[in-house]
C-alpha positions as CSV (number, residue, x, y, z in Angstrom):
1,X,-18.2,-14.5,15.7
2,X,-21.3,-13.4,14.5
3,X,-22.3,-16.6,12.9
4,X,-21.9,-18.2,15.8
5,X,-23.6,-16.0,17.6
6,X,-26.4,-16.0,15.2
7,X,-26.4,-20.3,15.5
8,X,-26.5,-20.1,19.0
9,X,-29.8,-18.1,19.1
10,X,-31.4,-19.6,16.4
11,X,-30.5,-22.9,18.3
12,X,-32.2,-21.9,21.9
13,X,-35.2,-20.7,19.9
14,X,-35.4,-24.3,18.3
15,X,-34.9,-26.4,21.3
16,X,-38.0,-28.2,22.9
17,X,-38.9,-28.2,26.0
18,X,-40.8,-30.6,28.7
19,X,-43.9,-29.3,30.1
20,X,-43.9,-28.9,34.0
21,X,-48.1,-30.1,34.1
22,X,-50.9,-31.2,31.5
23,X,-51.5,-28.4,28.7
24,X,-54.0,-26.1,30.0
25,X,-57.4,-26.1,27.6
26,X,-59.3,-23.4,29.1
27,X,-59.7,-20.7,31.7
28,X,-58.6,-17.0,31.8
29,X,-54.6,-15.0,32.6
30,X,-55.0,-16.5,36.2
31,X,-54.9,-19.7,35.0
32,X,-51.3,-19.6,33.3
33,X,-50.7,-17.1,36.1
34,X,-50.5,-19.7,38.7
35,X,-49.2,-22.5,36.5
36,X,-45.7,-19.9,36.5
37,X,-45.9,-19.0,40.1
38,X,-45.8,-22.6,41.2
39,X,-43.7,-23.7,38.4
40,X,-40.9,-21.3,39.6
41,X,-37.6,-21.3,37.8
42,X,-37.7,-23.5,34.4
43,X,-41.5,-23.7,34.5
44,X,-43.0,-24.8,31.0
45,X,-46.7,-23.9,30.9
46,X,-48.3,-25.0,27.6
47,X,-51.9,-24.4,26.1
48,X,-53.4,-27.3,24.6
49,X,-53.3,-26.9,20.9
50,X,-57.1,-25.0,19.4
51,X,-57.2,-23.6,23.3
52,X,-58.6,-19.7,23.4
53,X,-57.9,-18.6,26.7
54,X,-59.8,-14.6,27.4
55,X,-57.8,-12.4,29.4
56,X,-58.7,-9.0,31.3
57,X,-54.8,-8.5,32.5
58,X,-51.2,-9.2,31.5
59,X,-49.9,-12.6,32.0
60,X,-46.5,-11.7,33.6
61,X,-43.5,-14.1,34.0
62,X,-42.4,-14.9,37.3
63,X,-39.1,-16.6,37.1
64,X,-35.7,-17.1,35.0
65,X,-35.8,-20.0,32.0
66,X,-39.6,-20.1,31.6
67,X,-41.7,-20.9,28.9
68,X,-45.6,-20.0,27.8
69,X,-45.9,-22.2,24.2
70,X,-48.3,-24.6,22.8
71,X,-48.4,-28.1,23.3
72,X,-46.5,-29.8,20.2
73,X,-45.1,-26.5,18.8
74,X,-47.6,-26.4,16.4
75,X,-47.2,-23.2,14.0
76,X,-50.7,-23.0,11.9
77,X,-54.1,-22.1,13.4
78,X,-54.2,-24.9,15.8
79,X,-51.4,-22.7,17.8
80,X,-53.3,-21.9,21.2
81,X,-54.6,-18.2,21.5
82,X,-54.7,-15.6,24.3
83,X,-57.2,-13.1,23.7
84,X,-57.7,-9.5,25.3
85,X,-61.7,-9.6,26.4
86,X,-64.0,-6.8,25.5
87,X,-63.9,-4.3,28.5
88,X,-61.0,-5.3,29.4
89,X,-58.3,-3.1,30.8
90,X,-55.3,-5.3,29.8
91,X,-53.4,-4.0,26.6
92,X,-50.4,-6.4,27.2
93,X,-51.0,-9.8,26.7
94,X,-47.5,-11.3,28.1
95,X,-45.2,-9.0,29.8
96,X,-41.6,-10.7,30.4
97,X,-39.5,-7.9,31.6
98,X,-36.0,-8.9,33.7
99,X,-36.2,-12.6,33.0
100,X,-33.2,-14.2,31.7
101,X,-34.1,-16.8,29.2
102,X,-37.9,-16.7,29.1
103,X,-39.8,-18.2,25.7
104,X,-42.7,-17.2,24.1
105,X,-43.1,-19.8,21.5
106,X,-46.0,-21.1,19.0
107,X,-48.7,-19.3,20.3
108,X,-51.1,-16.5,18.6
109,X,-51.5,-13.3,20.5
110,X,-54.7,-11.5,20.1
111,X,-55.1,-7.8,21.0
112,X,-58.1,-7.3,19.8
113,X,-58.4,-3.7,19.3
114,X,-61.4,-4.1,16.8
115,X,-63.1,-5.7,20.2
116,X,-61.6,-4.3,23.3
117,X,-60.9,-0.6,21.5
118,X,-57.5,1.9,21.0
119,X,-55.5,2.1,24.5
120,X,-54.2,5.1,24.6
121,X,-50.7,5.2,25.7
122,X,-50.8,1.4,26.2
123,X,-47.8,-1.3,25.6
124,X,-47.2,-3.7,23.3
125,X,-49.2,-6.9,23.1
126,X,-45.6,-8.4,24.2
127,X,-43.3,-6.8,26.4
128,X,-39.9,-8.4,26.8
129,X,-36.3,-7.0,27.4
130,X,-34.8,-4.9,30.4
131,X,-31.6,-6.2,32.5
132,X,-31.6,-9.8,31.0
133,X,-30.2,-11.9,28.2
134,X,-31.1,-15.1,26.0
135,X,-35.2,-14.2,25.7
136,X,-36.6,-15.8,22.8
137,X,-40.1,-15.4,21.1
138,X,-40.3,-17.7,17.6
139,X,-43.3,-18.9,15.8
140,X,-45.8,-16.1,17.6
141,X,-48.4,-15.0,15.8
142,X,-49.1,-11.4,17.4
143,X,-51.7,-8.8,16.0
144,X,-54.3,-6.2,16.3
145,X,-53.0,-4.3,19.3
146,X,-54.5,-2.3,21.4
147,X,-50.9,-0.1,22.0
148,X,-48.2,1.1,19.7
149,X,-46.8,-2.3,18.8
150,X,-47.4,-5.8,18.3
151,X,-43.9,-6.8,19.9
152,X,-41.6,-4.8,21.8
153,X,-37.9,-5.4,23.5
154,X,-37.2,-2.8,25.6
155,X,-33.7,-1.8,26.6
156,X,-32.7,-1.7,29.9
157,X,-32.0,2.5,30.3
158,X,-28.1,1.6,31.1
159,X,-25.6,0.9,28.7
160,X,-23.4,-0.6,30.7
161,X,-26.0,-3.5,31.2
162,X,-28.0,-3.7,28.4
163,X,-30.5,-6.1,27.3
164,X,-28.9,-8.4,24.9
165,X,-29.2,-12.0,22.7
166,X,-32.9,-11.2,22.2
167,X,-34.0,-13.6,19.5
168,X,-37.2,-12.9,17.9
169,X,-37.4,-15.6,14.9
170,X,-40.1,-16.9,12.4
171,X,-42.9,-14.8,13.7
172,X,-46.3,-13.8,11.9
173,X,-46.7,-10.2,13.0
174,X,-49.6,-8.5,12.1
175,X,-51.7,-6.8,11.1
176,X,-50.6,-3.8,13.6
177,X,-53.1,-0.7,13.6
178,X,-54.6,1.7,11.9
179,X,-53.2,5.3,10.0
180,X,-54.2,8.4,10.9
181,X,-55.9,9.5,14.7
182,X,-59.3,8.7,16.6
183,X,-61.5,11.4,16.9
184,X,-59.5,12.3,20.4
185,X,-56.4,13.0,18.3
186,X,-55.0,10.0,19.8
187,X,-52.7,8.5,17.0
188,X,-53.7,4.8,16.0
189,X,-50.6,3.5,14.2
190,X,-48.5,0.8,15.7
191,X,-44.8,-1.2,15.1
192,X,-44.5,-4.4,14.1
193,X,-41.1,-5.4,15.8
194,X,-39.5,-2.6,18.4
195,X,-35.9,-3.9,19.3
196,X,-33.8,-2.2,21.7
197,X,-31.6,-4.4,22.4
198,X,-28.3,-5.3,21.8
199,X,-26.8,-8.2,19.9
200,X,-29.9,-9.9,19.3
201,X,-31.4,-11.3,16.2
202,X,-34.5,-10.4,14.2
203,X,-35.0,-13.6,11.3
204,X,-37.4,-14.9,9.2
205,X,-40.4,-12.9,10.1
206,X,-43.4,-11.8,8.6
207,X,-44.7,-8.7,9.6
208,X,-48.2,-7.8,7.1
209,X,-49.7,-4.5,7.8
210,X,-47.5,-2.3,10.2
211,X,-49.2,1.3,10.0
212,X,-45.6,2.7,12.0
213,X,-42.2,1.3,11.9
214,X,-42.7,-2.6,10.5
215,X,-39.3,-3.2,12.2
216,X,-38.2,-0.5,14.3
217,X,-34.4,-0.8,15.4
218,X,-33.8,1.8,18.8
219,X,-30.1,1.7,18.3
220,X,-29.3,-2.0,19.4
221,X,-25.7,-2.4,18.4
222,X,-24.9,-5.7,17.4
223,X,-27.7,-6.9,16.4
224,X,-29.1,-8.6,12.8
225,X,-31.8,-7.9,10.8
226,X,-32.2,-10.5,8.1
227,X,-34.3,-12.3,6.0
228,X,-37.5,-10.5,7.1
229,X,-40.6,-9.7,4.7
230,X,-42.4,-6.2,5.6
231,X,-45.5,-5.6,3.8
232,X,-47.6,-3.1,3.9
233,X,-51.3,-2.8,4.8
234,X,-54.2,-2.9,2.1
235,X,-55.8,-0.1,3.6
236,X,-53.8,1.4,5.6
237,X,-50.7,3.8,4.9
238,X,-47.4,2.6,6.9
239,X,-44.7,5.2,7.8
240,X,-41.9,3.3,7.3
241,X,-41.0,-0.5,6.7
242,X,-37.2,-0.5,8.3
243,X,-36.1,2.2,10.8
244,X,-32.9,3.2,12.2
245,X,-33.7,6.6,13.3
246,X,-33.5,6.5,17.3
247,X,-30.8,7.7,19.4
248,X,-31.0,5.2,22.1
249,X,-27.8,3.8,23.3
250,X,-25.9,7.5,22.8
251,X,-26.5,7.0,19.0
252,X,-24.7,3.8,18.3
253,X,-25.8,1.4,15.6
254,X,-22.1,0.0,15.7
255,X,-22.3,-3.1,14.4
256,X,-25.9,-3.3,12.9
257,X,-26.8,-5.2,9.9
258,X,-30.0,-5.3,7.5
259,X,-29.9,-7.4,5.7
260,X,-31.7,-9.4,2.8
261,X,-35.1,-8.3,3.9
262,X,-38.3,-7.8,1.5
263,X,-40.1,-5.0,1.3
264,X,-43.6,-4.4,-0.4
265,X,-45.8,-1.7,-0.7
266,X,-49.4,-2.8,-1.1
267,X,-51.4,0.3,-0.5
268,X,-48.4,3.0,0.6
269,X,-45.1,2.4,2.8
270,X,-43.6,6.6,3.1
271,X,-40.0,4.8,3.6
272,X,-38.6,1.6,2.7
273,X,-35.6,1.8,5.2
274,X,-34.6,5.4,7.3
275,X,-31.5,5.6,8.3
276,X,-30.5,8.9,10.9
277,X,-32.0,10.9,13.2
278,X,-33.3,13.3,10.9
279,X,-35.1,11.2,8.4
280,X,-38.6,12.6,10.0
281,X,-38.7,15.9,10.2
282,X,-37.1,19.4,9.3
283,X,-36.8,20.3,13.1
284,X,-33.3,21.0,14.3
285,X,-31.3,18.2,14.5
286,X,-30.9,15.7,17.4
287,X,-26.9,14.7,17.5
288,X,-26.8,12.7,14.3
289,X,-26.8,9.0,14.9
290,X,-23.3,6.5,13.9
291,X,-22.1,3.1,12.9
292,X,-20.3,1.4,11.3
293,X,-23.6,-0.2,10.2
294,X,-24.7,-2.4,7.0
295,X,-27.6,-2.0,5.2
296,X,-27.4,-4.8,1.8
297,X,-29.1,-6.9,-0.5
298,X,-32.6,-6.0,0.6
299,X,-35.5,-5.7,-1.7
300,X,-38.1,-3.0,-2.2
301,X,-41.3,-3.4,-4.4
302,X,-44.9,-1.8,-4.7
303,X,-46.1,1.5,-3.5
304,X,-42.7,2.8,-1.2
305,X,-42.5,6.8,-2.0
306,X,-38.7,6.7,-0.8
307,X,-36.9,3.5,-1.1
308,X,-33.5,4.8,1.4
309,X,-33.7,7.8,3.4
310,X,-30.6,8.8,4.8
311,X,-30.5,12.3,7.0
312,X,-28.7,12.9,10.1
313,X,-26.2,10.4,10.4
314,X,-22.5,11.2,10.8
315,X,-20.5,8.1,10.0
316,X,-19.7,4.7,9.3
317,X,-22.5,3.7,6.8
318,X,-22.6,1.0,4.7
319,X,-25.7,0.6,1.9
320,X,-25.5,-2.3,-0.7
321,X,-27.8,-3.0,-3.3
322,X,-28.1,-5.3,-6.3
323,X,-30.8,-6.9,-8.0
324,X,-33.5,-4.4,-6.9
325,X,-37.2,-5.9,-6.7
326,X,-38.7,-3.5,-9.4
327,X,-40.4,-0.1,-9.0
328,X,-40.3,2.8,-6.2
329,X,-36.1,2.5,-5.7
330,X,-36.7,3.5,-9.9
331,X,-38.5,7.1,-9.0
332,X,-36.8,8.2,-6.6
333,X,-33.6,10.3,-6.8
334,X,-32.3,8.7,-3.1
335,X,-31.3,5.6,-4.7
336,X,-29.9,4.2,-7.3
337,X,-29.8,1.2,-9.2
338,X,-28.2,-0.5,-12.1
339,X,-28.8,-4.1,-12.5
340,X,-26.7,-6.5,-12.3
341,X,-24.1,-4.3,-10.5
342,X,-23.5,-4.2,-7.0
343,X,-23.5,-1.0,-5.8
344,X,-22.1,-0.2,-2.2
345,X,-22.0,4.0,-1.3
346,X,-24.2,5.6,1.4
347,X,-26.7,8.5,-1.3
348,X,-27.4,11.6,1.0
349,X,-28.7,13.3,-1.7
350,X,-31.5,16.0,-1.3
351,X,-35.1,14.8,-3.0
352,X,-36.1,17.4,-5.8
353,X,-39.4,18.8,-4.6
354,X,-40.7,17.6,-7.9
355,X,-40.6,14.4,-6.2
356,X,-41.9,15.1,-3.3
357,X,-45.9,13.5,-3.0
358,X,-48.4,15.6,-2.5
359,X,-48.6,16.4,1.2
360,X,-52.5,14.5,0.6
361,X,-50.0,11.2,0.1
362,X,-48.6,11.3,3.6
363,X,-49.6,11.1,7.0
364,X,-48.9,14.4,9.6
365,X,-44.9,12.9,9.9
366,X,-43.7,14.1,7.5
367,X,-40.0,13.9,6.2
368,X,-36.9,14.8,4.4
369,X,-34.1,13.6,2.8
370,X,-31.7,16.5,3.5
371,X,-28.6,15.7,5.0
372,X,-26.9,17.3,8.5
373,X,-23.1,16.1,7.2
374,X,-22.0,16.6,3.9
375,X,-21.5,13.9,1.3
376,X,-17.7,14.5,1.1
377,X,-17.6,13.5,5.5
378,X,-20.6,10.7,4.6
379,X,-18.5,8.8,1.7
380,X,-14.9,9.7,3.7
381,X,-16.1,7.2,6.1
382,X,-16.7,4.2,4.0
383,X,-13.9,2.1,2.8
384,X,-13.1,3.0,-0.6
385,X,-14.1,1.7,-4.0
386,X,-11.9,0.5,-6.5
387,X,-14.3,1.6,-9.4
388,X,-17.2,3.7,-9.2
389,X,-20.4,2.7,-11.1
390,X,-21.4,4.8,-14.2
391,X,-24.5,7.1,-13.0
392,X,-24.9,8.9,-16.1
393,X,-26.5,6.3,-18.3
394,X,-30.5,5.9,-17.9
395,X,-32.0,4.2,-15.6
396,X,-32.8,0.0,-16.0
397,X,-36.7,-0.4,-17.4
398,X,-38.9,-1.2,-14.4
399,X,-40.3,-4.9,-15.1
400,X,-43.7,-4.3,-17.0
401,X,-45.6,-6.1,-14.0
402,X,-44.5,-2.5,-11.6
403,X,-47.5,0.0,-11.6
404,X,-45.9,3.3,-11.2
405,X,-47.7,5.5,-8.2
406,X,-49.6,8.5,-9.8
407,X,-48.4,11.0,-7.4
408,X,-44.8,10.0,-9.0
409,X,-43.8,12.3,-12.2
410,X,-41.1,10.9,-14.4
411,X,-37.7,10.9,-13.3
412,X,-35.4,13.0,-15.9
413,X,-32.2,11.5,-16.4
414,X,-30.2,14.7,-15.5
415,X,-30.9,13.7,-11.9
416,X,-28.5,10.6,-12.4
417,X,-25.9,13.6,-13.0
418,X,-26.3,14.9,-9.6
């Protein structure tokens, strides 16, 4: 069911469409504007391929099964580009909130914060979700915000009619701003992908320089994450590559997978992948967050102080891993890994604070790893093993191409005897 599922979307996000008037060259949001509001339901308003069209407010969808692409689906540079103009007050470039079947396709999406400044408290530079279904946004390139993400699909506030069958597909996502505050104390960091909503897919995207969450996940049960790359900026610290830490939708991830996705440190990520409500802080708790959900085969690499973080989830947990990239999942005493075994067992282990970073290392969020439930209620709920892996010997030899993080010390092997 969820093949098919997955097929289906990846199928709508694929299909071509015909263009309701000549592709539109030049001009400013008014321009597209108008094209939608006269188009009506079904409208297909495409920029003529190399077009840069300057905007001072939000081009807004009007109507049910329309599209804003480029002409030819192109999906290098020559991908048209809507830009937020210095001044400007805009800090959402395409807003497509309650629309059934709307597409944002093969375009690049410019938020220009180095030109038009930080917006506090603004959006994303795309705004999608609410009561509606089938919304698709593949082949985007979407960057420099002036908000706290580069692409967000919001839930609709009632479970009983939740946004669903988002698809969100072979973007370029990226780079998404910077660590640390402004002088105001207003904070500058920003997602890559922010889904809240159900049953939808996140595939094949790129997201290069998140400085929050490079995929955040608000709950949305159902849904797959798979075959994604998060890298982390150059210069910029990133909180946390993969989180599922939010307690939308009364806590469920039922039904979530992550899967297969790549994860690289270039200058730091704090987290790989978060999993629970507690992950960030040693405040008292929130109601701990549940499953069943998958986490499996992904990769972590580079500078990732804690590969898994699990801490304030109550059941049905699933993490997998084989075949680790190399490095940080080595250091840290949250994960562990023996190549070429497959290892499936949810680790809600407490970090030594040996290996804690220096507080220097890490942004004002800080975070633990120590568990609300025990380990004896966390492993209970998994289905059961019929071997368990041998955690006593050493650990595998990072390759020789891993540069180990200074602030790391060496990991003893008693804390493989936990």
């Amino acid at each position: 069911m969820k093949a098919t599922l997955k097929n289906s979307l990846l199928t709508a996000a694929t299909l071509p469409a015909i263009a309701s008037a000549a592709c539109i060259s030049s001009g400013n949001q008014a321009t597209i504007q108008n094209a939608l509001q006269s188009g009506g339901n079904g409208a297909v308003v495409q920029l003529c391929p190399g077009a840069v069209i300057q905007i001072t407010d939000q081009i807004s969808f009007t109507a049910d099964n329309q599209e804003i692409s480029t002409q030819g689906y192109p999906t290098d540079s020559s991908r048209g580009t809507i830009q937020v103009a210095p001044g400007s007050s805009a800090s959402t470039l395409i807003y497509g909130k309650n629309f059934n079947n709307i597409r944002i396709k093969n375009l690049q999406l410019e938020g220009n914060r180095g030109g038009a400044g930080l917006f506090p408290g603004g959006a994303a530079n795309i705004e999608i979700g609410g009561f509606t279904t089938g919304q698709t946004v593949s082949n985007v390139a979407s960057r420099n915000p002036r908000g706290w993400s580069c692409l967000h699909a919001i839930g609709s506030g009632d479970n009983n009619n939740p946004c669903k069958n988002v698809t969100i597909v072979n973007n370029d996502i990226g780079p998404c701003g910077q660590s640390g505050t402004d002088a105001n104390g207003n904070g500058q960091w920003a997602d890559g992908i922010s889904l809240d909503c159900t049953a939808s897919l996140v595939q094949g995207n790129t997201i290069n320089g998140p400085t929050d969450g490079g995929i955040v996940i608000f709950g949305s049960p159902g849904s797959t994450i798979t075959g994604n790359t998060i890298i982390s900026s150059p210069d910029y610290v990133g909180f946390g590559a993969i989180n599922m830490v939010d307690g939308e939708y009364d806590g469920s991830y039922a039904g979530v997978s992550v899967t297969n996705n790549n994860i690289q440190g270039q200058k730091l990520f704090n987290l790989g992948i978060g999993i629970g409500a507690n992950v960030w802080s040693f405040g008292d708790p929130p109601p701990p967050l549940k499953g069943p959900a998958t986490v499996s085969g992904n990769t972590i690499s580079g500078h990732v102080s804690f590969p898994i973080a699990i801490n304030g989830w109550s059941n049905g947990l699933t993490v997998c891993f084989s075949q680790f990239a190399c490095c940080a999942h080595e250091w840290s005493a949250n994960v562990f890994c023996r190549s070429p075994e497959t290892l499936c067992r949810v680790f809600p282990l407490p970090t030594p604070a040996s290996l804690m970073p220096p507080s220097a290392a890490l942004p004002s969020r800080a975070f633990s790893t120590r568990t609300q439930t025990s380990s004896t209620t966390l492993l209970d709920s998994l289905e059961p093993r019929t071997s368990s892996p041998d955690l006593s010997l050493p650990p595998a030899t990072p390759p020789t191409s891993c540069a180990r993080p200074s602030h790391f010390p060496t990991r003893s092997p008693s804390m493989l005897d936990r």
